[in-house]
C-alpha angles and dihedrals in degrees: 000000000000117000137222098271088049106048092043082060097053084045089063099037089055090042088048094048088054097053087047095055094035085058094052101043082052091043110047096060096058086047093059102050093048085048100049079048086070095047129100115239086248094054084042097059096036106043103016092177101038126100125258131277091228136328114285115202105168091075087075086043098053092037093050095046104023093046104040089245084138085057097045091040088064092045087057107047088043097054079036098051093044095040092058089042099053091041087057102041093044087034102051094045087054108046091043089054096053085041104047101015134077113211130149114269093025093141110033089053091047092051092043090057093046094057082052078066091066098059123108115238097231080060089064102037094093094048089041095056094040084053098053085034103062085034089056094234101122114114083028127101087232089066091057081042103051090040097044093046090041088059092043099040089082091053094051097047088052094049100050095042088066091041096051094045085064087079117096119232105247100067090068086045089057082042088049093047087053087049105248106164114213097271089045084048096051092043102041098031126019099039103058092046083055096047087116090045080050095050090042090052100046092046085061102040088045086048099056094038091056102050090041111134113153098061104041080061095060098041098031128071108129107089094230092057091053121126115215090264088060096043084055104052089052097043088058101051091050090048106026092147098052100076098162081069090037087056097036086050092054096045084061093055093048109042103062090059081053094050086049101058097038082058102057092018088124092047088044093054095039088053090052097055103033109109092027088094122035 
């Protein structure tokens, strides 16, 4: 009979195991491809899973200058950077407005915009190109912008509406004593007690801009508009037998996301988890 000290240990040890091997099989995938980015074409044809001979930079070099991925690398952090700065500004207001505020209709619009959620996006694609058509935005960044923000505006509203209704009442009574109006109550006060929600939020909303790819396609045809999607995709059909640039070309797709989350790893796990405990 095993008793309570040692079947809580096995509980951890198994729990512990599964972590380990859940780490390596997420791990060796992206190892290997960092490490097939350093390959030449012929190492990579001959021995796909060695290691390489010896680290070849110049694959990211001549990914990043022979292919336009410093071009595409701006576009992206630009649509990326407004995206994320229109969703939580709209988003925010927003939120703060169906969480804080009575109006007539509160709940019918917040629940109408919550069923806009459910839709596909192939199911708003045609409306979505009539629209930029008939604006004049297509072949421009402001029409990603506009589009990407558009289809992560409802998320955010409902993120930070949960994350607003957490807080009790009686702080925007003592707001309302010192004579904050709303606006000076959501500004002074509301915003920087949701600065890890925000993080959280703008993670999300940077993240999906920046592996968009549908989309782009549609509203972007001119080269010098491309995102780094696009400029893959491209990349890779002109040179689809040289896979060390191929590969070099994705890793720097992928790492700045990556950067992105180790950064603001602590804010991003504080905003998941803000509003689950009160």
């Amino acid at each position: 009979m095993i008793n309570a000290k040692a079947q809580s240990w096995l509980r951890m040890l198994t729990f512990h195991v599964l972590l380990v091997v859940g780490s390596i099989v997420t791990v060796i995938p992206v190892v290997w491809v960092l490490m097939t980015s350093f390959k030449s074409n012929k190492e990579i044809r001959e021995s796909a899973l060695g290691l390489p001979a010896r680290i070849r930079f110049e694959n990211y070099v001549g990914a990043w200058t022979g292919a336009h991925f410093d071009r595409y690398f701006v576009n992206s952090v630009i649509v990326g950077v407004l995206t994320v700065a229109v969703v939580l500004i709209v988003g925010s207001l927003a939120a703060f407005a169906f969480a804080r505020m009575r109006f007539a209709g509160n709940r019918a619009i917040f629940f109408l915009i919550f069923m806009g959620m459910t839709f596909p996006v192939t199911a708003r694609i045609g409306p979505l190109l009539t629209f930029m058509y008939k604006l004049g935005l297509v072949d421009s960044r402001w029409a990603l912008v506009f589009a990407y923000a558009a289809g992560s505006v409802p998320f955010s509203i409902l993120m930070m509406r949960s994350f607003f209704r957490q807080f009790p009442e009686e702080l925007e009574q003592a707001a309302r004593i010192d004579g904050c109006s709303n606006l000076q109550f959501f500004l002074r006060v509301l915003l920087p007690l949701s600065t890890p929600a925000l993080l959280t939020l703008g993670i999300f909303t940077f993240m999906g801009a920046w592996n968009e790819f549908m989309i782009a396609l549609l509203l972007i045809s001119k080269n010098a508009l491309r995102t780094l999607p696009l400029g893959l995709m491209a990349f890779q059909s002109e040179f689809t037998t040289d896979f060390a640039l191929s590969i070099a070309g994705i890793n720097i797709t992928a790492i700045p996301v990556i950067l992105v989350y180790v950064i603001f790893q602590r804010s991003f796990i504080e905003g998941i988890t803000a509003g689950a405990l009160k």
